[in-house]
C-alpha positions as CSV (number, residue, x, y, z in Angstrom):
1,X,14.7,0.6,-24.6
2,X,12.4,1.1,-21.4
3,X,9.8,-1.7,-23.0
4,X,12.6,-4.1,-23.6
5,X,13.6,-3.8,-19.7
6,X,10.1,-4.2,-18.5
7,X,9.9,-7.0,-20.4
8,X,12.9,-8.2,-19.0
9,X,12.0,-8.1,-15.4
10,X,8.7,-9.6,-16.2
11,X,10.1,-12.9,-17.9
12,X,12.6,-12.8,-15.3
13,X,9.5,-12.8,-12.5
14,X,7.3,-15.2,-14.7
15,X,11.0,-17.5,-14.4
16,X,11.2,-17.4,-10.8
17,X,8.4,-17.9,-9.7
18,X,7.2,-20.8,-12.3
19,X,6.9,-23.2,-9.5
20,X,5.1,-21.3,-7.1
21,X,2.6,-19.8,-9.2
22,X,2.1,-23.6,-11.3
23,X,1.4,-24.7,-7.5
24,X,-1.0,-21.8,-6.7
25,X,-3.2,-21.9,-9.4
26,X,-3.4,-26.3,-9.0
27,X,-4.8,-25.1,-5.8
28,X,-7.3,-22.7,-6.9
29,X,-8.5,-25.0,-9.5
30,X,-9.3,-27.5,-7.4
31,X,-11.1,-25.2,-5.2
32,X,-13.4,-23.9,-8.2
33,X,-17.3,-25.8,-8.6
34,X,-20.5,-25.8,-10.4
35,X,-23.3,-24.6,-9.2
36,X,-23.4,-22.0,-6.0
37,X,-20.8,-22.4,-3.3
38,X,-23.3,-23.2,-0.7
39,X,-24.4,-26.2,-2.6
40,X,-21.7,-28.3,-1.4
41,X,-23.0,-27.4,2.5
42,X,-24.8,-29.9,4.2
43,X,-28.7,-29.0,5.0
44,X,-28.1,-28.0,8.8
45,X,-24.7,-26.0,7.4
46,X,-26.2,-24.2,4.8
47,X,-30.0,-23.4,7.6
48,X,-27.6,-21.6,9.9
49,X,-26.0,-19.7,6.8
50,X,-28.9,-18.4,6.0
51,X,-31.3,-18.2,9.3
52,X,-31.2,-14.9,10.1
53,X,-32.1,-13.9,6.4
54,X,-35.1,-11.9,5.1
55,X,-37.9,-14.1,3.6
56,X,-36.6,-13.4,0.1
57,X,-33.4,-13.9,0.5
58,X,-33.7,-17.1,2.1
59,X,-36.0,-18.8,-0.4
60,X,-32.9,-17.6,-2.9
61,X,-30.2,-18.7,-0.6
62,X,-32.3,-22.2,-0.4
63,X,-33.3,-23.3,-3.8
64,X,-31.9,-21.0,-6.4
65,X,-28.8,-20.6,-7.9
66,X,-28.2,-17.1,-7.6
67,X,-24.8,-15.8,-6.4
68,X,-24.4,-14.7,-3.3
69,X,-22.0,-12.3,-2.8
70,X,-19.5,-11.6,0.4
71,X,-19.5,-8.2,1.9
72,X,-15.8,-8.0,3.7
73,X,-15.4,-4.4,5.2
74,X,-12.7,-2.8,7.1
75,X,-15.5,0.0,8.6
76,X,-15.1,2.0,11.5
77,X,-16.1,4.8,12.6
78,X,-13.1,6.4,14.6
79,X,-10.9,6.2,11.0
80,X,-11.8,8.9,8.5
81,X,-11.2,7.3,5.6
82,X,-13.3,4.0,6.2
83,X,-16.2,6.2,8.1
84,X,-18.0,6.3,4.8
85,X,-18.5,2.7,4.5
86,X,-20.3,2.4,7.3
87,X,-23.1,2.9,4.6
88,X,-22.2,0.7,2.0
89,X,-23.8,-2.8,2.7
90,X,-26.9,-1.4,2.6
91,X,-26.7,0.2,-1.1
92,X,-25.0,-3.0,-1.9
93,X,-27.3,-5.6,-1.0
94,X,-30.0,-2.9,-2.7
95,X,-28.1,-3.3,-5.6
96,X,-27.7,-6.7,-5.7
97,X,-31.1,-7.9,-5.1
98,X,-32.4,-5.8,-7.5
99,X,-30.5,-7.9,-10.2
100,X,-32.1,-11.2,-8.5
101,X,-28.8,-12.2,-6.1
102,X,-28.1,-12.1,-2.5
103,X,-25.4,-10.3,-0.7
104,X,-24.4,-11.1,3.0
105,X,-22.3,-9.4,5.3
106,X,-19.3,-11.9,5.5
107,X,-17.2,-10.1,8.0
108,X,-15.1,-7.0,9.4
109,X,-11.7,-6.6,9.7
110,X,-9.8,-4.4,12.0
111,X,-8.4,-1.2,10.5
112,X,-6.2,0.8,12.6
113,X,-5.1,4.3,11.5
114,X,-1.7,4.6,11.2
115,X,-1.8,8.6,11.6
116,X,-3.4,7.9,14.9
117,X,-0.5,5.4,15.7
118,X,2.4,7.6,14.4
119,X,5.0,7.6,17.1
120,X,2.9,5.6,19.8
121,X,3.4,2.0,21.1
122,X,0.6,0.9,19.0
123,X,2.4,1.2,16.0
124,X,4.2,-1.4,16.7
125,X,1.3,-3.4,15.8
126,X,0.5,-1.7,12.5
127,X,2.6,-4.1,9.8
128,X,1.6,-7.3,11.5
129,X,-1.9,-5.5,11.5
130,X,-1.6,-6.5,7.7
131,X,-1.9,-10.5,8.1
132,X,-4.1,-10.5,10.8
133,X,-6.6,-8.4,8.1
134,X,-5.6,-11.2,5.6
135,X,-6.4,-14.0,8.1
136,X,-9.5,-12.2,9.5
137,X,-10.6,-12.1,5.7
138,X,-9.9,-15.9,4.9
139,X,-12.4,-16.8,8.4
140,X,-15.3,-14.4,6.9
141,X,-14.9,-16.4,3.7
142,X,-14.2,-20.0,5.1
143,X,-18.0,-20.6,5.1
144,X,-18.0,-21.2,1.6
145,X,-21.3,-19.6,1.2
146,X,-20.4,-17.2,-1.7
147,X,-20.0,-16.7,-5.2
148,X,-18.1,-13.3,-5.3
149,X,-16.7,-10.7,-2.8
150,X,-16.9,-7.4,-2.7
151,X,-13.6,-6.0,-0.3
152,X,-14.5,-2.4,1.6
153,X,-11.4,-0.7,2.2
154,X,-9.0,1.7,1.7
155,X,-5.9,2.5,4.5
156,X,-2.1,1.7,4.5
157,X,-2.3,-2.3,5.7
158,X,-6.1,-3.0,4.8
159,X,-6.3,-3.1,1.2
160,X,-2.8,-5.4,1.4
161,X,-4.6,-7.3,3.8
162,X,-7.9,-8.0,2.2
163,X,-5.4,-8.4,-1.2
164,X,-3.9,-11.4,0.9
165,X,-6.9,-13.0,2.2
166,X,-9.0,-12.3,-1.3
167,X,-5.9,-14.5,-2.8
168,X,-6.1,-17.4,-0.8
169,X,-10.1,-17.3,-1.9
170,X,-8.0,-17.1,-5.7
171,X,-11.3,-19.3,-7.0
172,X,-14.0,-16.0,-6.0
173,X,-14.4,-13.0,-8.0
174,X,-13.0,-9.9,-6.3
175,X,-13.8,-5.9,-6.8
176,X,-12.3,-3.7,-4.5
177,X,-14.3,-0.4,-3.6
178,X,-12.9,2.3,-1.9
179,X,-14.8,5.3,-0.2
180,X,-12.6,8.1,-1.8
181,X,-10.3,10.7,-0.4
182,X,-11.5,13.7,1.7
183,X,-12.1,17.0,0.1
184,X,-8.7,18.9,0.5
185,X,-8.3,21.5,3.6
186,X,-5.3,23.0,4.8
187,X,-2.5,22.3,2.3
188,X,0.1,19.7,3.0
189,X,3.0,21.8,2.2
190,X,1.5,24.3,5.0
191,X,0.7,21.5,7.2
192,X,4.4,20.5,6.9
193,X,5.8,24.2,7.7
194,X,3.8,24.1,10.8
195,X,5.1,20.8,12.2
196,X,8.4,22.1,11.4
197,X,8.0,25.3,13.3
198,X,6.7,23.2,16.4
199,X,9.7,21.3,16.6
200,X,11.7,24.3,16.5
201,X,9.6,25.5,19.6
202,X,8.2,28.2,17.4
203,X,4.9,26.8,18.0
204,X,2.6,25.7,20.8
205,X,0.4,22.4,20.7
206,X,-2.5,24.3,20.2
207,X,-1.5,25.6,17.1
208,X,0.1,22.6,15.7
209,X,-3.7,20.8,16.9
210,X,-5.5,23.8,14.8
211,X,-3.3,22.9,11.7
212,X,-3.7,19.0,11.7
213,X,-7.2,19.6,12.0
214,X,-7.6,21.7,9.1
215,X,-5.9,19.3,6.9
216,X,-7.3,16.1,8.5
217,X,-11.0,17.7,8.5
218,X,-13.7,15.4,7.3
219,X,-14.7,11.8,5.9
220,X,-12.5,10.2,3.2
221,X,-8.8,9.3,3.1
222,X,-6.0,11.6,4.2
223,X,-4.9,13.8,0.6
224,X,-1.7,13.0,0.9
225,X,0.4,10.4,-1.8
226,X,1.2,8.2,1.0
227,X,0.0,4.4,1.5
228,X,-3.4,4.8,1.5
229,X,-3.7,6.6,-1.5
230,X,-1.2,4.5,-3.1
231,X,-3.3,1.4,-2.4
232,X,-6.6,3.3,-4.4
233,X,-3.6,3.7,-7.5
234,X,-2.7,-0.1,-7.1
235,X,-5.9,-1.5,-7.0
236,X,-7.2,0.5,-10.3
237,X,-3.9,-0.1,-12.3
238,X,-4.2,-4.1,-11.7
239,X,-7.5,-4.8,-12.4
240,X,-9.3,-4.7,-9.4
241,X,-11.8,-1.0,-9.2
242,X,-14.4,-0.3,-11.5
243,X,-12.5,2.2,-13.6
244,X,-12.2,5.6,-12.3
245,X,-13.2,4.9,-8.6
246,X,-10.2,5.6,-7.0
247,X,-10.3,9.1,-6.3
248,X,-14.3,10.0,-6.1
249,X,-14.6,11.7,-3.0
250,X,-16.9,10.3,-0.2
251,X,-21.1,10.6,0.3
252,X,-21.4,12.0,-3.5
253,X,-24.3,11.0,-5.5
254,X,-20.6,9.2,-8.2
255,X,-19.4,7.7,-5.1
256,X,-22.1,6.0,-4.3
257,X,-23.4,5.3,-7.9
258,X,-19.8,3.2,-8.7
259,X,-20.5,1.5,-5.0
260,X,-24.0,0.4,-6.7
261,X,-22.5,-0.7,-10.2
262,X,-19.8,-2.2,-8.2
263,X,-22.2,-5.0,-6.5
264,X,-23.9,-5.1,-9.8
265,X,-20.6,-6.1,-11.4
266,X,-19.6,-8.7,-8.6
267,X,-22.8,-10.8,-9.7
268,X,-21.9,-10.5,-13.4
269,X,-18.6,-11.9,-12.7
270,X,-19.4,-14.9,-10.3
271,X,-19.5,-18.1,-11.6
272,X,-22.9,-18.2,-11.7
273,X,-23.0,-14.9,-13.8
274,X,-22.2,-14.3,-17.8
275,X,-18.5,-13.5,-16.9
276,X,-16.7,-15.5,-14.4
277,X,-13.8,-13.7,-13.6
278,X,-11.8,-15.3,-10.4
279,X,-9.0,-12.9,-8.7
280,X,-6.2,-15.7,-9.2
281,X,-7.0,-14.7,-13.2
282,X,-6.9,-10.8,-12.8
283,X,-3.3,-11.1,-10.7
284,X,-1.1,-12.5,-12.9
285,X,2.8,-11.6,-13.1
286,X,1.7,-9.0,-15.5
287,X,-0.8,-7.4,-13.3
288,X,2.1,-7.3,-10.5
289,X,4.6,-5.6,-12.8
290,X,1.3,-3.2,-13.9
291,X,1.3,-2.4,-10.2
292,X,4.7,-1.5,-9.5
293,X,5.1,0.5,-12.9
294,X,2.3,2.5,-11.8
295,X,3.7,2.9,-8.3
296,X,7.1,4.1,-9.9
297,X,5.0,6.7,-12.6
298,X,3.4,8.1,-9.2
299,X,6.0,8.4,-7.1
300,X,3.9,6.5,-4.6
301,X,4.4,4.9,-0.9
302,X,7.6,3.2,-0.4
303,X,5.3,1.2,2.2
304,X,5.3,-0.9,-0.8
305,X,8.5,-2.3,-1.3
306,X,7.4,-4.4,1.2
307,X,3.5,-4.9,0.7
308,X,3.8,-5.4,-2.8
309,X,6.1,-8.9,-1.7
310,X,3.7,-10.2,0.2
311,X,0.6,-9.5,-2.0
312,X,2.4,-11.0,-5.0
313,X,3.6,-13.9,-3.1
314,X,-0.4,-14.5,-2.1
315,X,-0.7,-15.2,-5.7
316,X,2.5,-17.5,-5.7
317,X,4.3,-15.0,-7.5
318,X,8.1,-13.7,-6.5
319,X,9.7,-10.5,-6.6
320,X,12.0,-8.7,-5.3
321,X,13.8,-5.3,-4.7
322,X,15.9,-5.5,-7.8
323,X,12.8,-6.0,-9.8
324,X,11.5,-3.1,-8.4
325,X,14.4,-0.7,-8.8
326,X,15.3,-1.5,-12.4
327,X,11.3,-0.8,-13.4
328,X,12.0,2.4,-11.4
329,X,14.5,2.9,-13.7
330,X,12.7,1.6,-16.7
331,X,9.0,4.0,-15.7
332,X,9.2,7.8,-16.0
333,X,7.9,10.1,-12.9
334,X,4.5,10.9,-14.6
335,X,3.2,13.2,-11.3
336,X,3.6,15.3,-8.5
337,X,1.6,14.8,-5.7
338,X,2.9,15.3,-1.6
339,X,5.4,14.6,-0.6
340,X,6.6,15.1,-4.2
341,X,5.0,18.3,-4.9
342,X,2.3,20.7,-2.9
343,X,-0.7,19.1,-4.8
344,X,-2.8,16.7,-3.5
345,X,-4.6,13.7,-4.7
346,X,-7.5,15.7,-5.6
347,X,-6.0,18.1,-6.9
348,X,-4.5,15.1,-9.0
349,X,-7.9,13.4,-9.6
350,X,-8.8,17.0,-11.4
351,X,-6.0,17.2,-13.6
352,X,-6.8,13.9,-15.5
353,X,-5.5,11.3,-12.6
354,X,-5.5,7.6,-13.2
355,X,-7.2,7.6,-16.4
356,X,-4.7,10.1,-17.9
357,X,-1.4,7.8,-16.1
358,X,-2.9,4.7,-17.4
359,X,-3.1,6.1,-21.2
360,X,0.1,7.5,-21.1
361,X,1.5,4.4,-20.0
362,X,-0.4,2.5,-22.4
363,X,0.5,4.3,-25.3
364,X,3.9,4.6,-24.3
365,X,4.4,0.9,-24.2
366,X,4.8,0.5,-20.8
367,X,1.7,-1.1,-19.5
368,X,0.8,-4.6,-20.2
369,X,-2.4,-3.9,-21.7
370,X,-3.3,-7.6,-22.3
371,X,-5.0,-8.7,-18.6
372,X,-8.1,-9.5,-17.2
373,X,-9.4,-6.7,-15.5
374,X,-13.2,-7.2,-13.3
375,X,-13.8,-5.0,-16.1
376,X,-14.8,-7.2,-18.8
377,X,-13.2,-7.6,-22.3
378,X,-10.3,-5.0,-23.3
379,X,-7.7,-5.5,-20.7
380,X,-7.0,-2.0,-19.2
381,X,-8.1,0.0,-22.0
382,X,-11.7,0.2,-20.2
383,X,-9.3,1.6,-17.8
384,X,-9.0,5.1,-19.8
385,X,-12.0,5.9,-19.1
386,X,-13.3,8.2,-16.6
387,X,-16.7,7.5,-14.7
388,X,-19.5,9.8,-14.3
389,X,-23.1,10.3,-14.0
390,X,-25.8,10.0,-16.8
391,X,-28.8,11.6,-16.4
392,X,-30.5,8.6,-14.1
393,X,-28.1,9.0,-11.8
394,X,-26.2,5.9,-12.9
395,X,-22.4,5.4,-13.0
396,X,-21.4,5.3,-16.3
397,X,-18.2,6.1,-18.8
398,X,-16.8,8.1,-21.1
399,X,-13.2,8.6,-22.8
400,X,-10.6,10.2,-19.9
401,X,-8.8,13.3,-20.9
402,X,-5.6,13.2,-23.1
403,X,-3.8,16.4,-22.0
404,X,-3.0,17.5,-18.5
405,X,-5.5,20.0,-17.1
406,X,-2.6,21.3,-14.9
407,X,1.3,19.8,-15.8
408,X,2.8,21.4,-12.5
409,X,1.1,18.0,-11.2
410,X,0.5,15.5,-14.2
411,X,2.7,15.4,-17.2
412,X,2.5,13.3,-20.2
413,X,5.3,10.2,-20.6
414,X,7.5,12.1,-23.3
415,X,7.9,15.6,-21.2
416,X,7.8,13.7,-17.7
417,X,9.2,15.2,-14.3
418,X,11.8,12.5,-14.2
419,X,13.3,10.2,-16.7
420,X,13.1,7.5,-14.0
421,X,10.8,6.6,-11.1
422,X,10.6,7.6,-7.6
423,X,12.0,4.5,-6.1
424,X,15.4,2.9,-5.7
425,X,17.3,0.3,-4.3
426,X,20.1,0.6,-2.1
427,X,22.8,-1.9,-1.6
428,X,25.9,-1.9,0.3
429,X,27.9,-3.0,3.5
430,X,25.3,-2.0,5.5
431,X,22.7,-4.2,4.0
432,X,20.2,-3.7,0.8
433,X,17.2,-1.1,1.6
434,X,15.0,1.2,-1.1
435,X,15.1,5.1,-0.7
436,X,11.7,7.2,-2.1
437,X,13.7,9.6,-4.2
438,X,10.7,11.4,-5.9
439,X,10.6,13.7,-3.0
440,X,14.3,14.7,-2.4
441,X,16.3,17.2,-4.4
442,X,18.7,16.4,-6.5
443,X,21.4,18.1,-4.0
444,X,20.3,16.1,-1.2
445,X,20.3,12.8,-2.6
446,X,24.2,12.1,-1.7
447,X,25.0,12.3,1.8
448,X,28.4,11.5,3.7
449,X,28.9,12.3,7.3
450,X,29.1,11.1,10.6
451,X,27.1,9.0,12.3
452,X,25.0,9.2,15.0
453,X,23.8,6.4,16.7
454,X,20.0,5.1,18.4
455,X,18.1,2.5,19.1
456,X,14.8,4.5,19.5
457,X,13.3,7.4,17.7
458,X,12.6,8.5,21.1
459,X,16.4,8.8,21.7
460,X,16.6,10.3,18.4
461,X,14.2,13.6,19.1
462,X,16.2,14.1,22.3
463,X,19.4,14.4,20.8
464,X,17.7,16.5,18.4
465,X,15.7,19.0,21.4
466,X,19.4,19.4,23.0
467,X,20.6,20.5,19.8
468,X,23.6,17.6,19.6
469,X,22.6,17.1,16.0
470,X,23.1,20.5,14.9
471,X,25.9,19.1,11.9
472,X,26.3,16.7,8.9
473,X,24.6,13.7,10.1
474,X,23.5,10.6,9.0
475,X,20.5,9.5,12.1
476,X,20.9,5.6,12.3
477,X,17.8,4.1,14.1
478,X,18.6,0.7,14.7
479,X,16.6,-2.3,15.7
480,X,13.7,-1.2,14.5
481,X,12.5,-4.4,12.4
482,X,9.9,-6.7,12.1
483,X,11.7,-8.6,14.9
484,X,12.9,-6.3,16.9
485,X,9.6,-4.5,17.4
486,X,7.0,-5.2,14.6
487,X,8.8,-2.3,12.2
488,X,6.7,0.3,12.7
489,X,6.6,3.4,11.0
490,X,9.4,6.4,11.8
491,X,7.8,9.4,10.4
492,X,7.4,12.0,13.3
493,X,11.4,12.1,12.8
494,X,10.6,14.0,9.6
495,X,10.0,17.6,11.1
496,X,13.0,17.5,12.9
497,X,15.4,16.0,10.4
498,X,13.6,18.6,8.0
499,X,14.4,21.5,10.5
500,X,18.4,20.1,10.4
501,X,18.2,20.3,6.5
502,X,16.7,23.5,6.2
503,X,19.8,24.9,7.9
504,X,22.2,23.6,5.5
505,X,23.3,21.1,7.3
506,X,24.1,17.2,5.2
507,X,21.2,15.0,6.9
508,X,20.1,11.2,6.2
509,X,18.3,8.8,8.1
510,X,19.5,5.0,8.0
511,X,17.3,2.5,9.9
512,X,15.9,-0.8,9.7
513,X,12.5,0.3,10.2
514,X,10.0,2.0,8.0
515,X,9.4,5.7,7.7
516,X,6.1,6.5,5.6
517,X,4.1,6.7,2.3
518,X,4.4,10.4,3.6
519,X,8.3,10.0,3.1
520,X,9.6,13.6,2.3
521,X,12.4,15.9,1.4
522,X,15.2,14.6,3.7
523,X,16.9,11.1,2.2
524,X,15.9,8.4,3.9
525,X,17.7,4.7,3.4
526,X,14.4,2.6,4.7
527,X,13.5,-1.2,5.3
528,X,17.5,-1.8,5.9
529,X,17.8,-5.9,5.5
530,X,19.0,-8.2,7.3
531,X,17.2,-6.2,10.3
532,X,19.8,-5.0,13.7
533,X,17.9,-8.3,15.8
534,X,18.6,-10.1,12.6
535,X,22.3,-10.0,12.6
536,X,22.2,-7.2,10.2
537,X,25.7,-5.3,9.7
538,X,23.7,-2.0,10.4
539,X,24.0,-3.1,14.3
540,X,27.7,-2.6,14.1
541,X,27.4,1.1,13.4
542,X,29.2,3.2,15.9
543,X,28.6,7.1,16.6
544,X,31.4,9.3,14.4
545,X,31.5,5.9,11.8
546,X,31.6,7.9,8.1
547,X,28.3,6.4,6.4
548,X,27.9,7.4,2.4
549,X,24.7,6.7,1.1
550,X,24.0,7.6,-2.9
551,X,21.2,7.7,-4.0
552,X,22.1,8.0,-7.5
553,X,24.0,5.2,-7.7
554,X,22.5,2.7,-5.2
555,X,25.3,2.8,-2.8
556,X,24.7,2.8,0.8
557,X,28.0,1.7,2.9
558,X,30.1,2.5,6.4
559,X,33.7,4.0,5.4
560,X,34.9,1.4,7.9
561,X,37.8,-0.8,7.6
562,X,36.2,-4.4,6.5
563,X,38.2,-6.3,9.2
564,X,37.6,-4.1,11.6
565,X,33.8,-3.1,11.0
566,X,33.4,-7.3,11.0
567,X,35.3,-7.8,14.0
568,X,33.0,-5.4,16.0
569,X,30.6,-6.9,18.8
570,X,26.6,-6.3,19.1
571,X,25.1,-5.3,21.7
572,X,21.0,-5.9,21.5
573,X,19.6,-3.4,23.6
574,X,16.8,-4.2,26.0
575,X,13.9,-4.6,24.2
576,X,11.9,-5.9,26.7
577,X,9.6,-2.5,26.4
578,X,8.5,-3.4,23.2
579,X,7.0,-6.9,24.1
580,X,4.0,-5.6,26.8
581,X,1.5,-2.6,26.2
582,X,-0.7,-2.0,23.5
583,X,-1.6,-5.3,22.8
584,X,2.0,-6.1,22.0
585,X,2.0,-9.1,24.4
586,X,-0.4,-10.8,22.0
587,X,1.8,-10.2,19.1
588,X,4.9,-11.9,20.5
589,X,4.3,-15.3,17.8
590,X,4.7,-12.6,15.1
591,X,8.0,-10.8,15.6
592,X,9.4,-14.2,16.3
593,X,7.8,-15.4,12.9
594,X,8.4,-12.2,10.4
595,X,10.6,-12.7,7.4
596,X,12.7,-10.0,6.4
597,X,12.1,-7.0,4.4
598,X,12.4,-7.6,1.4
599,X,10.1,-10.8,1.8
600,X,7.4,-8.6,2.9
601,X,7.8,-8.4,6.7
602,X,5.2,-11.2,6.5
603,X,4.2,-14.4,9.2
604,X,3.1,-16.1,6.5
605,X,5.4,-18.7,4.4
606,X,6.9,-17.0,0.9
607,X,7.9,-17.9,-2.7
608,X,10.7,-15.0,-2.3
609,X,14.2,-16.6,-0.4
610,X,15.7,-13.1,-0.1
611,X,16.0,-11.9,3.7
């Protein structure tokens, strides 16, 4: 039964990582007082905490022992989905003051848009962009002056960030509050047919310009089920929104109503509140098997294959790529969503979103129900419920709906799209890597041709403009790790690989790197590990080598004679080019540093021995 293999994986998870997770929560015990944080400053520590304070605050922040709760935000202005938060520390320290704390403005965190990036030398920056959010997040808190944090935030390596860095903090309270998805524009599916056509030549730039910015239009997060949105899903699922915040769209009179009940919960929850609730009690084991069966129901980013191994191993908790391929296997595909259908995640949010996943789940045994949430008593059943306005204009809740507004994008658990999820491991002579299935036909999902060989996706959409790739082809992009060049993201391949499909041709892409939450039709064997710089066997691909990759079975291998495929010399290619411009000078200590894949492409030191 599906329950009996969820179970499974989780005992085998609470197994592994008994040690690390004992160690980890010795830690965060220790760290854990009476009284307000600030108490253990000395006087000339806590004056400067508090000198540039309002007369109010201060006299609070001196004597009292109110909490005093950490703004972190990710805001800027130049990234449309964390644009909106430019307004939130002002409602929130509103809000909080008006229930007798204090809320100060811990610290921002950089927050670079990977759309932005996509295909550019600053991409190369995006994954390590992760622990440097984590790290920027652990210097805003390392004045101890607070009691609880609320974490502003929404994009692809941000929320895993601030997830990291709110860990190593395990003794503070943490609520996550997003700043919603944009109202939907030009559809994605339309948005795709158009990049398509312009890498055909069909198109000109201008056009191509006019269609991106119809469907990337406003405030908010990009509609699309890639990272981002997949973060929002995570987040809810384990604990860590106010139910029913996820998909609010920005500057709303709701939005900012769950922004105000968010700092109002944040005080309830410090230890100086009725309900002490720490972050190292909401992530548990459970709550990281919560979080991948919800990613697997969705069909959401592959991004986090590797996030989700860093952010569990924050908590001292280790997992791995088999645990998440045999709850893919476990979970059923509960929604279509872009890539993995034409609607978007408003259109999801309408037809009964995470409160209608989260029930079916639920009551299909497949959720453990018994966590802490920042929600209070009940575990995730407060979680069912879907948030709205009463007539004050306060956030409040009521029971989420039980059938689908519209099953062409939400289905219930026993008439699901898929029996299985949308992710899946791959394993093989060439390595182990996941593939995001949830998006590609059935037809497509076993591929065996030649290969064609490159070390750049640059060389890649050459071969591809001359027309040499116009045949059965598996693309192999290699050294494109987190060593080799900081692993960045590979989607602007996608048109053109989705232009070679489209004419019937058998295409695949194999590469060490990562492609996208935005992963699409065309099968894509992602995250390869050990990475090409890494001594990975993938850097002993030749052009013409017969590469079989099966997705229904998990195979992914080189028809190559064992002998003579290990026999075969590497040559690294010069990747000088990748260490200068952009910043990537600075970020030299990390590609040396970064663990493989499948321990989350992370700097930082894991519980997880896989590389």
């Amino acid at each position: 039964m599906t329950q009996d293999a969820i179970r499974r994986v989780t005992d085998r998870i609470i197994a592994r990582s008994e040690a690390t997770r004992s160690k980890y929560l010795e830690q965060t015990r220790a760290a854990r007082g009476s009284g307000p944080r600030r108490g253990t400053l000395a006087c000339g520590n806590l004056a400067h905490g508090f000198a540039a304070c309002g007369p109010d605050d201060k006299a609070k922040l001196k004597s009292g022992n109110e909490p005093n709760i950490a703004i972190i935000s990710a805001y800027n202005d130049m990234l449309s989905a964390h644009q909106p938060l430019e307004r939130y520390p002002a409602l929130i320290k509103d809000a909080v003051r008006k229930v007798g704390a204090v809320a100060q403005f811990a610290g921002g965190v950089p927050a670079m848009c990977d759309g932005v990036t996509q295909g550019q030398a600053g991409m190369e920056l995006s994954l390590f962009s992760r622990d440097v959010i984590a790290m920027s997040t652990a210097i805003a808190l390392s004045h101890n002056m607070f009691d609880s944090a609320l974490y502003l935030g929404v994009c692809d390596k941000i929320v895993p960030g601030l997830f990291i860095g709110a860990l190593s903090f395990g003794h503070l309270p943490a609520i996550f509050v997003p700043a919603g998805p944009m109202t939907s524009g030009l559809s994605n599916p339309e948005k795709a047919k158009v990049r398509q056509l312009y890498a055909e030549g069909k198109l000109g730039r201008d056009a191509l310009l006019e269609a991106e910015s119809q469907s990337y239009h406003g405030p908010g997060t990009c509609t699309f089920y890639g990272t981002a949105n997949s973060n929002q899903m995570l987040m809810e699922i384990m604990g860590l929104h106010l139910p029913g915040s996820s998909f609010i769209n920005p500057n709303t009179p709701l939005r900012d109503a769950l922004t105000v009940a968010a700092a109002e919960r944040a005080v309830k929850i410090s230890a100086l509140g009725d309900e002490y609730t720490p972050i190292c009690d909401v992530i548990d084991e459970k709550a990281i098997v919560n979080a991948i069966i919800g990613l697997m129901a969705t069909g959401g980013s592959t991004n986090h294959a590797i996030h989700l191994v860093a952010m569990a191993a924050a908590a001292g908790i280790s997992i791995d790529w088999q645990d998440v391929s045999d709850l893919s296997s476990a979970v059923p595909l509960l929604a279509r969503v872009y890539p993995n259908g034409v609607a978007d995640v408003n259109h999801f949010h309408a037809a009964g979103g995470m409160q209608f996943v989260i029930s079916e789940l639920l009551d299909s045994g497949l959720l453990h129900g018994d966590v802490k949430t920042v929600a209070g008593d009940g575990g995730l059943e407060p979680y069912r419920q879907d948030a709205f306005l009463d007539n004050y204009g306060v956030a409040t809740w009521r029971p989420g709906v039980k059938v689908s507004a519209d099953t062409k994008v939400l289905r219930p658990a026993t008439e699901p799209f898929d029996s299985t999820g949308g992710m899946r491991l791959l394993s093989g002579n060439l390595g182990r890597g996941v593939i995001k299935v949830s998006a590609v036909k059935p037809e497509h999902r076993i591929i065996e041709a030649p290969a064609a060989v490159f070390d750049s996706q640059d060389a890649l959409q050459a071969a591809f403009k001359t027309g040499k790739l116009n045949r059965d082809v598996v693309a192999v992009v290699r050294f494109q790790g987190p060593r080799a060049n900081g692993m960045p993201e590979l989607h602007k391949l996608t048109p053109g690989l989705g232009v070679l499909q489209d004419k019937g041709f058998k295409v695949a892409l194999v590469t060490d790197g990562r492609m996208s939450g935005a992963s699409g039709k065309v099968p894509a064997a992602i995250h390869i590990t050990p990475e090409c710089l890494a001594g990975g066997p993938l850097a002993r691909v030749q052009d013409g080598d017969i590469i079989r990759l099966d997705a229904e079975t998990g195979e992914l291998n080189v028809l190559v004679d064992a002998a003579e495929f290990a026999a075969r010399t590497v040559t690294v290619p010069d990747l000088s080019g990748n260490e200068w411009g952009m910043g990537r000078n600075l970020f030299g200590a990390f590609r040396a540093a970064a663990l493989g894949a499948e321990q989350g492409g992370s700097c930082f030191a894991a519980p997880n021995t896989n590389t």
